[in-house]
C-alpha positions in Angstrom: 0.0 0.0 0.0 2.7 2.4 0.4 4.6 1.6 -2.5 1.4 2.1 -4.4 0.9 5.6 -2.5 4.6 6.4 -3.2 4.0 6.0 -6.8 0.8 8.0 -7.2 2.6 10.7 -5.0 5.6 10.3 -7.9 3.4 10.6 -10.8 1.1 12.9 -9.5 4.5 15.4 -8.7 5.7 14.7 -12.6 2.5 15.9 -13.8 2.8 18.7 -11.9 6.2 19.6 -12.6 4.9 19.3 -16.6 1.9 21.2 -16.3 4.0 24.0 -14.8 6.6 23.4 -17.4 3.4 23.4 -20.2 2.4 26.5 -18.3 5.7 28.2 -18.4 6.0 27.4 -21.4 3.0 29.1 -23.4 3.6 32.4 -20.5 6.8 32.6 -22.3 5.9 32.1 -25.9 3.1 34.7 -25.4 5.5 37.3 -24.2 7.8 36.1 -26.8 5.4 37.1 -29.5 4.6 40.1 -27.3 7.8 41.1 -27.2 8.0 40.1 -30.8 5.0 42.3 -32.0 7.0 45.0 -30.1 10.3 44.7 -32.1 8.1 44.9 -35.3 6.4 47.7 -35.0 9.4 49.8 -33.0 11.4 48.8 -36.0 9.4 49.7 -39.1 8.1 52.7 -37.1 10.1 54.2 -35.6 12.8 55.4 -37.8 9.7 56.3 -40.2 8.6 58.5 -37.4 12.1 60.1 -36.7 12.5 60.9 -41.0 9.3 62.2 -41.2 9.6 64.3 -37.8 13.0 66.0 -39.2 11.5 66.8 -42.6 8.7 68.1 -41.1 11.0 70.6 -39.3 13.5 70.8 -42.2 10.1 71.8 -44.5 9.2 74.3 -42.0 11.9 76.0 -41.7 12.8 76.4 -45.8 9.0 77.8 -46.5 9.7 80.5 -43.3 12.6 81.5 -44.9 11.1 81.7 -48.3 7.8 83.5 -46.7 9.7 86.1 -44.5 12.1 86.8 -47.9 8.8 87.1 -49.8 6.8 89.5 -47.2 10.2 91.8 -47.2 10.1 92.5 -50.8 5.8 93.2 -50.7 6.6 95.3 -47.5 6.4 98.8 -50.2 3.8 96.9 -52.3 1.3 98.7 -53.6 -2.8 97.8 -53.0 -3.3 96.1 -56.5 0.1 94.0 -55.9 -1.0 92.8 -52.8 -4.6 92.1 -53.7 -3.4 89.8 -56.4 -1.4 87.8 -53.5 -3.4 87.7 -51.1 -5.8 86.2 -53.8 -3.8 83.4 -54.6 -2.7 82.8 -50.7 -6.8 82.2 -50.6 -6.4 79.8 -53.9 -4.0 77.8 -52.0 -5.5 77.5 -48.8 -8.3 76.2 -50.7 -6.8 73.8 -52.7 -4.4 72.5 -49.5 -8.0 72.1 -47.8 -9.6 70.1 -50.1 -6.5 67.8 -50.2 -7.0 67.6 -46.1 -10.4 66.5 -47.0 -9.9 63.8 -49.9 -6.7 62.7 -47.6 -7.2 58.8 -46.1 -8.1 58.8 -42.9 -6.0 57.2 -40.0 -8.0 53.6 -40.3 -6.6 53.7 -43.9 -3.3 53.4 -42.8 -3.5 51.4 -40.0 -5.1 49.1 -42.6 -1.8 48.9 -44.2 -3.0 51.0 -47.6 -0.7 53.8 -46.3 2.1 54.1 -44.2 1.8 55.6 -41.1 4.7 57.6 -40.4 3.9 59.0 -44.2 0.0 60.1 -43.9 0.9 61.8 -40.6 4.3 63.3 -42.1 2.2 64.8 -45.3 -1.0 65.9 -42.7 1.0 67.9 -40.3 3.3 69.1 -43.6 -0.4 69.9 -44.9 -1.7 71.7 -41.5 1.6 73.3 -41.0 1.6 74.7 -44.9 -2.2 75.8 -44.0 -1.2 78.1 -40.9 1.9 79.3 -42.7 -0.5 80.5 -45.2 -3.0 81.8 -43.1 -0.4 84.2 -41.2 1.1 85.4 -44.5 -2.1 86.6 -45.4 -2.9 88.5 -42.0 0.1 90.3 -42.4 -0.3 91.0 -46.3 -4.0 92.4 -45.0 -2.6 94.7 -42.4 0.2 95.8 -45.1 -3.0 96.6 -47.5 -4.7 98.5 -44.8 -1.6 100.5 -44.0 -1.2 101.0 -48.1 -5.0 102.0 -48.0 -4.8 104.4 -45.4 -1.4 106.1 -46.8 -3.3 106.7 -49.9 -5.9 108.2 -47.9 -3.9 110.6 -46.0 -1.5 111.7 -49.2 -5.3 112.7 -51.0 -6.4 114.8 -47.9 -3.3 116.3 -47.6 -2.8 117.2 -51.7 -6.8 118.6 -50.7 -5.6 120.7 -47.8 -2.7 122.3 -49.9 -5.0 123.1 -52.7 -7.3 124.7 -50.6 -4.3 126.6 -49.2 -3.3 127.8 -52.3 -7.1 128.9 -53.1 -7.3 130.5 -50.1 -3.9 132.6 -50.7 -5.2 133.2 -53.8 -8.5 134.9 -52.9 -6.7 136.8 -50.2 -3.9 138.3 -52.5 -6.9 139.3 -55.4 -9.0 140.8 -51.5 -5.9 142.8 -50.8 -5.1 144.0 -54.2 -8.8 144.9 -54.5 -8.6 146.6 -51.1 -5.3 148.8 -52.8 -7.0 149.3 -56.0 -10.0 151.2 -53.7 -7.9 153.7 -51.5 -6.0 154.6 -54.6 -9.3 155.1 -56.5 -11.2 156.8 -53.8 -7.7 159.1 -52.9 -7.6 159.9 -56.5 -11.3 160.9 -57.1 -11.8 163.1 -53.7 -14.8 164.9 -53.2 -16.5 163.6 -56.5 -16.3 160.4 -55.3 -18.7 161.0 -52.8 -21.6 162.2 -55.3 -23.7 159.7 -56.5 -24.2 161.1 -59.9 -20.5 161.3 -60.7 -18.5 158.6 -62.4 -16.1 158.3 -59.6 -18.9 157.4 -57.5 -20.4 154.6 -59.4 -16.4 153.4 -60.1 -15.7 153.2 -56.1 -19.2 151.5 -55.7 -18.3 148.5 -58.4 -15.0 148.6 -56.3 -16.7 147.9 -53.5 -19.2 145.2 -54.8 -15.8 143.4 -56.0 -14.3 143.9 -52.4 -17.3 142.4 -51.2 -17.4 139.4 -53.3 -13.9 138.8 -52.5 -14.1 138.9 -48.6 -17.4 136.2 -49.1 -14.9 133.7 -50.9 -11.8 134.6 -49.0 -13.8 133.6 -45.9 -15.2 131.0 -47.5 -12.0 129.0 -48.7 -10.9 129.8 -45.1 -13.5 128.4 -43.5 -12.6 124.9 -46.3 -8.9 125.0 -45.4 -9.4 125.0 -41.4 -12.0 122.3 -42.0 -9.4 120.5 -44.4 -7.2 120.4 -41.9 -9.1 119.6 -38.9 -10.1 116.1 -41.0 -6.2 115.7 -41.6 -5.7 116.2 -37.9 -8.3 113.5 -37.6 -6.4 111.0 -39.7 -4.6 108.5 -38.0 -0.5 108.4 -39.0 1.0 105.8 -40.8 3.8 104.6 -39.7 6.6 102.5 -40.9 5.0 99.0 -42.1 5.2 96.2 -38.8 8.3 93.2 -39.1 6.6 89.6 -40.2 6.7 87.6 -37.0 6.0 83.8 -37.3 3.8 82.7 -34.7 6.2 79.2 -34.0 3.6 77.7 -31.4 1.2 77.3 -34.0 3.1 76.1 -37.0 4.6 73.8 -34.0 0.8 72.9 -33.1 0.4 71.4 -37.0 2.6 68.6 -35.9 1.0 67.3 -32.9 -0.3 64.2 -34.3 3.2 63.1 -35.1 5.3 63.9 -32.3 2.4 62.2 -30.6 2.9 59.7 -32.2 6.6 59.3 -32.0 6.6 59.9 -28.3 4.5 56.9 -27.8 7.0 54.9 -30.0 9.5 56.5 -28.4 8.0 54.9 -25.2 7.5 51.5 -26.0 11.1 51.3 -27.4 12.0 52.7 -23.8 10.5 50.6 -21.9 11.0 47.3 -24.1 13.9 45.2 -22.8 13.9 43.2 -26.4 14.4 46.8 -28.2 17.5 47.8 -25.9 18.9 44.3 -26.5 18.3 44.7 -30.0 19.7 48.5 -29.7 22.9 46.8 -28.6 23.4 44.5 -31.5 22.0 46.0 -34.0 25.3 48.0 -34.7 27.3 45.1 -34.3 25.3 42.7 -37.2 27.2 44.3 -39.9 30.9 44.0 -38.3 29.5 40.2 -37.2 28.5 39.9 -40.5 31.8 40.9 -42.3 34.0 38.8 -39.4 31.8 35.9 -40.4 32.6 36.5 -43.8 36.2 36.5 -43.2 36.3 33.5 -41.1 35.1 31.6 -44.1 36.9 33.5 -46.6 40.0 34.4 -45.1 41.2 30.7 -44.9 39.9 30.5 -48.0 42.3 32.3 -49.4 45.0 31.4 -47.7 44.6 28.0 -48.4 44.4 29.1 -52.5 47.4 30.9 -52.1 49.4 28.2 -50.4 47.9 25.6 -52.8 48.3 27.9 -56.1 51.6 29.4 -54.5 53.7 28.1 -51.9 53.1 24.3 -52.9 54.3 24.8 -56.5 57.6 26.7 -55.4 58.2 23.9 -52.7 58.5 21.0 -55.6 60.9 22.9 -57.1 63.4 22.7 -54.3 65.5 19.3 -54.3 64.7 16.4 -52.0 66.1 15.9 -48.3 69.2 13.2 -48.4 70.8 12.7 -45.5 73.0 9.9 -46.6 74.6 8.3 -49.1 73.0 4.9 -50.6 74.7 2.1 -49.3 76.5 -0.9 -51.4 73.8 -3.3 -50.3 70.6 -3.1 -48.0 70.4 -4.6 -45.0 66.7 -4.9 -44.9 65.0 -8.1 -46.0 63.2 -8.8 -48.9 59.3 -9.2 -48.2 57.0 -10.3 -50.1 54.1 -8.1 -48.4 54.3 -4.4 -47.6 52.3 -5.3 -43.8 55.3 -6.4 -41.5 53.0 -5.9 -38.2 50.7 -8.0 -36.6 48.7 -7.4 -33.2 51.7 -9.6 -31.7 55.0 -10.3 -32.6 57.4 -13.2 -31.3 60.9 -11.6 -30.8 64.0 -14.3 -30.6 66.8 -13.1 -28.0 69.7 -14.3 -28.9 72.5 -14.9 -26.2 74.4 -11.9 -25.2 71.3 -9.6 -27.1 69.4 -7.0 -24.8 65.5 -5.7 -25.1 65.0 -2.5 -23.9 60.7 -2.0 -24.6 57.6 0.1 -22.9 56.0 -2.2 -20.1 52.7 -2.2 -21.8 54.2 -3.8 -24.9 55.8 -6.8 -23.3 53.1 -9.6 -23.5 55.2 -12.1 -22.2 58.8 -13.6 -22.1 60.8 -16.2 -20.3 61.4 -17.0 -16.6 65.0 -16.7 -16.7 65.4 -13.6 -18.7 67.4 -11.1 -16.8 65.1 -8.0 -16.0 65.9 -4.3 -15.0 64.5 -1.0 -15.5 66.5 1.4 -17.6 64.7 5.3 -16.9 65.6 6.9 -20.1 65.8 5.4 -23.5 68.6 7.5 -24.4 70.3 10.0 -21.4 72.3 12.4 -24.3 68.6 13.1 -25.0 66.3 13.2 -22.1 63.7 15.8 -23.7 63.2 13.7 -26.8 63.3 10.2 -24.4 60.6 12.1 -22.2 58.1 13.1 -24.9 58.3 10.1 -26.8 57.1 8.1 -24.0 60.6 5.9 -23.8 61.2 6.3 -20.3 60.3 3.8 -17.3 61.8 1.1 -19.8 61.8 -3.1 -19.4 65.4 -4.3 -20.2 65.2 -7.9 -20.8 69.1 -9.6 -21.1 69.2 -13.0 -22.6 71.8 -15.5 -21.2 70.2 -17.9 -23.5 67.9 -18.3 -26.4 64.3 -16.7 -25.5 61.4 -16.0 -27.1 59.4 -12.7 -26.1 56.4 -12.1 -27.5 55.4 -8.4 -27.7 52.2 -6.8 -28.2 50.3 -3.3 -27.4 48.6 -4.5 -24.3 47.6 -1.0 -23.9 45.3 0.1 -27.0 43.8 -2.2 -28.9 44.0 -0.4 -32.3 48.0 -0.9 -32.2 49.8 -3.6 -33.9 53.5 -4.0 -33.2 55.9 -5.0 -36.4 60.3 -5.9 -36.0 62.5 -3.8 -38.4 65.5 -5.3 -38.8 69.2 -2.8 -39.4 71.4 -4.5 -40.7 75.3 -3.1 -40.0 75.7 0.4 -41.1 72.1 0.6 -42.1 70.5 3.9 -41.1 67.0 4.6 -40.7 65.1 8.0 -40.1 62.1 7.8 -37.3 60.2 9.4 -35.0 60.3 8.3 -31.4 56.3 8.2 -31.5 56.5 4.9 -33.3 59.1 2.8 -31.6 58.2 0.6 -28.7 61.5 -1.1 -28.0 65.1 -2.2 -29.5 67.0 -5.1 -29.4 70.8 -4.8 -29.6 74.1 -6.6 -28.9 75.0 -6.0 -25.1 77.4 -3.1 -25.1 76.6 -2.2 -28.4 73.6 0.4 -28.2 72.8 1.7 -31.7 73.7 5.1 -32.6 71.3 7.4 -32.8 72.4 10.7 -35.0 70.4 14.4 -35.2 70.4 15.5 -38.8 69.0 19.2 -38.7 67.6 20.8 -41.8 66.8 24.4 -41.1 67.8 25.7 -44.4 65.7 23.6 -46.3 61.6 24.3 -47.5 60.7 20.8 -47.0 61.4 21.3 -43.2 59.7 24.5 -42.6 56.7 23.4 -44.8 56.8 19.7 -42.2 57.4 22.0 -39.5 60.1 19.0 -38.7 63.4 20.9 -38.7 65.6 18.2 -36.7 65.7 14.0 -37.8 66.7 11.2 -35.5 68.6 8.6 -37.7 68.7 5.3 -36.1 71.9 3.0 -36.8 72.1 -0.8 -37.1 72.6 -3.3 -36.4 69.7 -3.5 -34.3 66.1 -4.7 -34.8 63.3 -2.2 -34.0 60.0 -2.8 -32.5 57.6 -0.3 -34.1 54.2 0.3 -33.3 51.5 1.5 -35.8 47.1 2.5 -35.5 45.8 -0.5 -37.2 49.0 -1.7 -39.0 52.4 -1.1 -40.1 53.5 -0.7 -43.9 56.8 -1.1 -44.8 56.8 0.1 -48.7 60.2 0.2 -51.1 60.2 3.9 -52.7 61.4 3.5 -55.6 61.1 6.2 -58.7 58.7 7.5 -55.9 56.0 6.8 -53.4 53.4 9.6 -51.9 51.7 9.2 -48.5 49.7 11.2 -46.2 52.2 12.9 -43.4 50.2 12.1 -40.5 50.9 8.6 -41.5 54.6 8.9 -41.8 56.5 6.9 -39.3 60.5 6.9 -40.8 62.3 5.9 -43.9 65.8 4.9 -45.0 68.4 7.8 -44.0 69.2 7.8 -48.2 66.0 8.1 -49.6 65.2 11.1 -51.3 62.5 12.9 -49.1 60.4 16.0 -50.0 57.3 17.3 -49.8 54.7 17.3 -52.7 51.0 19.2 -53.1 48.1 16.8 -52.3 45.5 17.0 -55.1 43.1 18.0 -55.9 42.0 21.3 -54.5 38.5 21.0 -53.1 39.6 18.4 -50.6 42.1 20.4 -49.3 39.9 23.2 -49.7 37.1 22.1 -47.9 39.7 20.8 -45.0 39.8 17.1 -45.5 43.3 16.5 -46.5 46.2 18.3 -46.1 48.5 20.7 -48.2 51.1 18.2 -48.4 52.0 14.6 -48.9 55.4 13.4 -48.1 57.1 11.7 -51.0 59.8 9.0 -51.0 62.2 8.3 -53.8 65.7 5.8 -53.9 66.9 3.1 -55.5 67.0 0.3 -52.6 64.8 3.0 -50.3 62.4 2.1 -48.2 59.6 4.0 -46.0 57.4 3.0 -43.0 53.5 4.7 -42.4 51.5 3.3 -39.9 47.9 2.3 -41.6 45.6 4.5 -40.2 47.1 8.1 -38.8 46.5 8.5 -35.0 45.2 11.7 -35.8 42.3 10.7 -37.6 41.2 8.9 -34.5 38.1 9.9 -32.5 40.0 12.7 -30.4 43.3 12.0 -32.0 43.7 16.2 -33.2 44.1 18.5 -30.9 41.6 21.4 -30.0 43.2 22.7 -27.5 45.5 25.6 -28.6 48.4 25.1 -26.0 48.3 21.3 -26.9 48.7 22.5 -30.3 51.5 24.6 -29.5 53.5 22.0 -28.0 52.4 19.5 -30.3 54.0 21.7 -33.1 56.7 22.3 -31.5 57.8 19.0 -30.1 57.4 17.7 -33.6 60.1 20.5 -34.9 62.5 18.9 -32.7 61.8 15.5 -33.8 59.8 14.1 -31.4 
């Protein structure tokens, strides 16, 4: 019963666990497309918003300019000049209304039959256009009505001085009319004072004329003082007022818009997705090019080594680090595979077997055994890295049989090399397991360096290690050993490379074809083997084509390279 209970209690807490997974979930994916939605409309908004915004303000500032330029040069206008604009001002307005009117309206553009950012751009352009207008034409009506009353006051002043110059006028003929009289009625005397004389009738037409002057003299006076008084009367005109733009208003036109782009402005502020995307946004472009040189770069790299350096390397002469000898020591075989996953090793009396542990299977009870630390003390580094230290020195009193075999990986097969007296043969250390020489009689082992030569740099191999016979060498190889004669000349991959007779001719020679290498599945170069009576040992399978056999770490690398320039 409790087991029972346990398990409901189990399955009932993974279904709850997955329903608040499920839950979590579909909360996530609908903020996702939240946040989505967000990014969408920010992005195809918002710069539209921020263009149309700055041409709104670049638009209103050109037509201010052009309307303050064009109010300057009407400022001296005349009435039937300004008539005429503020006529067509009225035609405009009109026309810019009825556009307002025929426009979409916002539904439309939501809708998607017109942009957003571009219907509001063009209304408050419209709006703004409208109000720029509207104050042109105030201030072209007040410059009419100061041209209207100008003209007024220049005719009542040209009345005024006319009636001035009527009035002096009368006065001057009422003055000389006044002289004429005295003079008249001096000259005539007493006869001027009887009716029936002619003296009396002249003075008494005199006087009828004096008369008639003093009625109009008064009477153009009494015009020029009320002349006057109605030019008193007359406002004065003064100089016509500066155009000021009214910026609140033209500012007004664009409400909509920066309404608009506030609240965009706002969502991209408060959306975490739009800062995130704020930040890498600048930064897909420079991604984008790296990315491109990643791939690329190599690329060409690998074209011009190919195309390049690979052509000008097979032009440089072989590596030869001795001269052929009169005979080889090595024995005719009929196959190429000398290993096997064991080998049994013969001990002659008075012979020594210095091997790795793991590679003695087994061997006879009365077999001398010792440890020897280093393969070779003149070179502890190269003794070290190969692995040949910690070494099983088996010394034969009698015949024995040892059989050896890579205990330790089962992909290893062990093969014997045999040197025969002043044989030499170039290896590296990676591939021997053991030796087995006279006692006393240690095979030489020479360092040829090559650091003047292409081949080496190209190998990144600049030292050799020459073994000398006699002596037979127990050589380990992945999945085999080949031992292969070279020949007028033998390529193989240089992974695979594990020595070859000290007087073949060695170089290096471009791997074909191109895509392969290309694409990074073979190498630039293959090493190749040439010599009358030369041979050449690979191993069958590289170790670095293993499962983890090439190194991604860049220090292992490092020493990896650098280990093999030394010739370990």
């Amino acid at each position: 019963m409790g087991q029972l209970l346990a398990a409901l209690l189990r399955g009932l807490g993974r279904n709850l666990l997955l329903f608040a997974a499920i839950v979590l979930v579909l909360a996530s994916g609908h903020w996702l497309r939240g946040e989505w939605a967000n990014i969408q409309h920010i992005v195809a908004e918002l710069p539209a918003l921020r263009q149309a915004q700055a041409d709104f303000d670049a638009r209103r500032a050109a037509l201010a300019r052009n309307t303050e330029e064009e109010l300057r040069q009407l400022a001296g206008a005349g009435i039937v000049r300004l008539d005429g604009r503020i006529a067509a001002i009225d035609a405009e307005i009109a026309r810019l209304r009825r556009e307002r009117e025929a426009a979409p309206g916002l539904g439309a553009a939501l809708a998607g039959r017109e942009a957003l950012a571009q219907q509001l751009a063009r209304s408050a352009m419209r709006d703004m256009e409208i109000e720029l207008r509207r104050q042109e034409k105030t201030h072209l009506q007040a410059l009419r009505a100061r041209a209207d009353a100008l003209a007024n006051r220049q005719a009542a002043l040209a009345t005024l001085e006319r009636l001035r110059r009527e009035h002096v006028a009368v006065y001057t003929a009422l003055q000389d009319a006044m002289k004429k009289r005295a003079q008249a009625e001096q000259a005539a005397g007493t006869w001027g004072k009887l009716f029936f004389t002619d003296d009396y009738r002249q003075l008494r037409a005199l006087d009828a004329q004096q008369t008639q002057l003093r009625a109009r003299n008064s009477a153009a006076h009494r015009a020029f003082v009320a002349q006057r008084a109605l030019v008193n009367t007359l406002p004065a005109v003064g100089a016509p007022a500066a155009f000021r733009l009214n910026e609140e208003a033209l500012a007004a036109a664009s409400a909509p818009l920066r309404e608009r782009l506030r609240e965009v402005e706002e969502l991209a502020g408060t959306s975490g997705a739009w800062r995130a995307y704020g930040l890498v946004q600048p930064l897909l472009l420079p991604a984008l090019l790296v990315l491109a040189a990643w791939w690329l770069v190599p690329a060409a790299i690998r074209a011009l080594f190919y195309f390049v350096l690979a052509p000008l390397a097979a032009k440089r002469p072989a590596i030869v680090f001795e001269d052929a000898p009169a005979s080889s020591g090595t024995p005719t075989r009929t196959s190429s595979r000398i290993s096997a996953v064991s080998q049994q090793l013969a001990l002659a009396p008075g012979e020594e077997l210095l091997i790795c542990p793991d590679y003695c299977q087994s061997q006879p009870a009365g077999v001398l055994v010792a440890t020897r630390l280093l393969f070779d003390w003149r070179r502890p580094l190269s003794s070290l890295a190969a692995r040949l230290w910690m070494l099983k020195r088996l010394r034969a009193c009698a015949a024995a049989e040892v059989v050896v075999s890579a205990t330790g990986d089962p992909l290893d097969e062990v093969a014997l090399l045999v040197l025969g007296p002043g044989e030499s043969f170039v290896l590296q250390p990676r591939g021997l397991a053991g030796m087995v020489y006279q006692t006393g009689q240690r095979p030489a082992i020479r360092s040829h360096w090559r650091v003047g030569t292409l081949h080496a740099w190209l190998t990144l191999q600049l030292r050799y290690l020459a073994f000398e016979g006699p002596a037979t060498l127990v050589l380990k190889g992945c999945r085999g050993v080949r031992l292969e004669q070279a020949g007028a000349g033998r390529t193989i991959s240089q992974d695979a490379t594990l020595g070859f007779s000290a007087h073949a001719r060695y170089a290096t020679v471009r791997a074909e074809p191109f895509l392969p290498y290309l694409a990074g599945r073979q190498p630039l170069f293959h090493d190749s083997f040439a010599g009358q009576d030369a041979c050449f040992l690979y191993e069958e399978v590289p170790r670095s084509a293993q499962a983890g056999g090439r190194r991604s770490n860049p220090f292992e690398v490092l020493l990896d390279a650098g280990l093999k320039a030394f010739g370990i």
